[in-house]
C-alpha positions as CSV (number, residue, x, y, z in Angstrom):
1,X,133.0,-43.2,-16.6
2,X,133.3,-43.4,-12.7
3,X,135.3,-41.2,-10.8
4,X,136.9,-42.4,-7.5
5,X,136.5,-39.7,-4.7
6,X,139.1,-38.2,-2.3
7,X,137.6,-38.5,1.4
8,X,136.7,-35.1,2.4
9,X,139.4,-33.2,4.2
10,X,138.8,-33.1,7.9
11,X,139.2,-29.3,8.1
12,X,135.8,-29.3,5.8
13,X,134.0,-31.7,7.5
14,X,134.6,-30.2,10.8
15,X,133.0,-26.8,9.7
16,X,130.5,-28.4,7.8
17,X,129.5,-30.8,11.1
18,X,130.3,-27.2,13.4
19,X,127.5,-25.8,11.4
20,X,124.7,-27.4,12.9
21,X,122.7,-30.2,11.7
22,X,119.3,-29.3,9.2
23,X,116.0,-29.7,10.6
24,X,113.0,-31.1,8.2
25,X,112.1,-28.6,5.5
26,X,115.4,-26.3,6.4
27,X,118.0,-26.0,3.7
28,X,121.0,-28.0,5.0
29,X,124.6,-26.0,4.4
30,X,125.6,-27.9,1.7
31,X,122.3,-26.6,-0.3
32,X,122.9,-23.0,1.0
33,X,126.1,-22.3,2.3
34,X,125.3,-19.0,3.4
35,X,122.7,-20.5,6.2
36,X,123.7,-20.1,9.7
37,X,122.3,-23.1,11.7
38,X,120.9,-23.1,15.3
39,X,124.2,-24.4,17.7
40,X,126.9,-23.0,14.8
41,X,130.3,-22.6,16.0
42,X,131.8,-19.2,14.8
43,X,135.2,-20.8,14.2
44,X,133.0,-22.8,12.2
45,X,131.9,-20.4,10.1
46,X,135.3,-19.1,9.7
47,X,136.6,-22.0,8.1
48,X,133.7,-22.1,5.9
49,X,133.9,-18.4,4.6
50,X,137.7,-19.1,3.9
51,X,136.3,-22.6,2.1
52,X,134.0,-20.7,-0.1
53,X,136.8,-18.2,-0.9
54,X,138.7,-20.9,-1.7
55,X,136.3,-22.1,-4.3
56,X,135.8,-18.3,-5.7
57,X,132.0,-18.5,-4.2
58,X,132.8,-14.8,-3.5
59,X,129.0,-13.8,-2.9
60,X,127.9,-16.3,-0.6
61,X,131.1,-16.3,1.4
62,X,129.9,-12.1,1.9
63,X,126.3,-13.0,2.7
64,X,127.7,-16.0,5.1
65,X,130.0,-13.5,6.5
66,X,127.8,-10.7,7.0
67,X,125.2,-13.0,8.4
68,X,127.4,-14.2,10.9
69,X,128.7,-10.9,12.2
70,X,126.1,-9.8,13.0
71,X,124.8,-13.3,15.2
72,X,128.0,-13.5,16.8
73,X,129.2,-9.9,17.3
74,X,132.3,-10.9,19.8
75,X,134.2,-13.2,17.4
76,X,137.2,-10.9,15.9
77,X,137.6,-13.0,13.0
78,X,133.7,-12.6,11.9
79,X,133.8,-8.8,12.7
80,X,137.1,-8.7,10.6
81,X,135.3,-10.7,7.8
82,X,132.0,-8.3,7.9
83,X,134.5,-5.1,7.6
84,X,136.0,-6.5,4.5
85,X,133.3,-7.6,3.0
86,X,131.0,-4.7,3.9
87,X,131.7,-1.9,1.2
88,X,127.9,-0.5,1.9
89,X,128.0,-0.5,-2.3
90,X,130.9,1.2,-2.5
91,X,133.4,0.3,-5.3
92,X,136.5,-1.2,-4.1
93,X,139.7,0.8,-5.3
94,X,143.3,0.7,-4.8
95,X,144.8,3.5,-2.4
96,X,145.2,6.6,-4.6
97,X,143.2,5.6,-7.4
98,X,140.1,6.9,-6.4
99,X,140.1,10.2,-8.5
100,X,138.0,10.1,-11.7
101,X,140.0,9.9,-15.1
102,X,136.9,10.7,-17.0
103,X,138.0,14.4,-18.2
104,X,141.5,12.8,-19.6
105,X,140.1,9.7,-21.3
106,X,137.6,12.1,-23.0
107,X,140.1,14.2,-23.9
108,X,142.2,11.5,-25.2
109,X,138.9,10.0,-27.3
110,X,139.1,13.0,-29.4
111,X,142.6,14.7,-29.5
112,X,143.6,17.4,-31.1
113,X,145.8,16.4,-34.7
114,X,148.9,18.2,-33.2
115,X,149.3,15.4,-29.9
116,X,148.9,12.5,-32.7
117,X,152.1,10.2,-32.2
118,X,153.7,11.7,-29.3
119,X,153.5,11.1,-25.8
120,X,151.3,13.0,-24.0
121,X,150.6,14.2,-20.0
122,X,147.4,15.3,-18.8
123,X,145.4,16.9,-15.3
124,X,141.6,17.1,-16.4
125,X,140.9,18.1,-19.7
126,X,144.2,20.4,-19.7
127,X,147.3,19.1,-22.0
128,X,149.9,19.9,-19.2
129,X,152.7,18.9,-21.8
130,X,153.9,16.6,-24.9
131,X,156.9,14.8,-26.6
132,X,157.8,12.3,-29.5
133,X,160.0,10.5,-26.3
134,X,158.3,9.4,-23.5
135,X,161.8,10.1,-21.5
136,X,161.6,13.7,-23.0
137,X,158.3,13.9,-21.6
138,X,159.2,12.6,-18.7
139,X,162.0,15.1,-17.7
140,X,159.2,17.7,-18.6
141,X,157.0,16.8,-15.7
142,X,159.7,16.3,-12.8
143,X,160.8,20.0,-13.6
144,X,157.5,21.1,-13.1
145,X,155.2,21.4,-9.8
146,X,152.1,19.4,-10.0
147,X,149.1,19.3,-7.6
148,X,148.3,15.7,-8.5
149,X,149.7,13.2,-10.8
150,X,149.5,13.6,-14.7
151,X,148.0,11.0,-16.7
152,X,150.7,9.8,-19.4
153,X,149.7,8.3,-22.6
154,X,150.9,8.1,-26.1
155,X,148.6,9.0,-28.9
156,X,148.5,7.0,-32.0
């Protein structure tokens, strides 16, 4: 069974021509994306680091973008790209989220019998209050003064 093929788009085959052309015995872009040629154009590279995104080729979109940054350190676009992609092995986390739940999820693997089926609200491993109703619960914790938000849960 043949399948007819699309011509390429010319936005591709600009950034892939942009690139630079292989030499003998050098892996050409389309073999390793992440290779930055002798002659590339950074707008090039651009285009291919949003093409790889765009296939979810999420690692070799970083290593193209980091590679790249650091060849062509006035291009805004590539130093913008090496900053997001560059979390120096740090986890990426939502804003707020970075405090550790692991005190309340131990707590919660092994609750006491009198917080089974009601809701619960926790800081750490301290029980900061508890209800059959979530709403009850709910009203609990805006009439109190908490440092930091409470994790709610409901314990089967």
């Amino acid at each position: 069974m043949s399948r007819a093929s699309s011509p390429p788009s010319p936005l591709l085959t600009r950034a892939t021509d942009s690139l630079g052309s292989s030499a003998p015995g050098r892996p050409s872009p389309q073999d390793d994306p992440s290779v930055i040629l002798p002659g590339a154009n950074p707008d090039a590279i651009v285009e291919r680091i949003l093409m790889l995104l765009s296939e979810e080729r999420f690692q070799t979109a970083r290593r193209l973008a980091l590679k790249a940054a650091d060849r062509f350190p006035e291009h805004p676009r590539l130093q913008t790209a090496k900053r997001i992609f560059d979390t120096r092995g740090e986890t990426i986390r939502r804003p707020g989220s970075g405090r550790s739940r692991e005190e309340e999820f131990a707590w919660l693997n092994d609750p006491p019998e009198s917080a089974r089926g009601k809701w619960v609200a926790l800081l750490g491993s301290e029980l900061i209050g508890s209800a059959k109703k979530l709403q009850d619960l709910m009203e609990l914790l805006r009439s109190r003064s908490l440092p930091k938000p409470a994790l709610v849960h409901f314990v089967e």
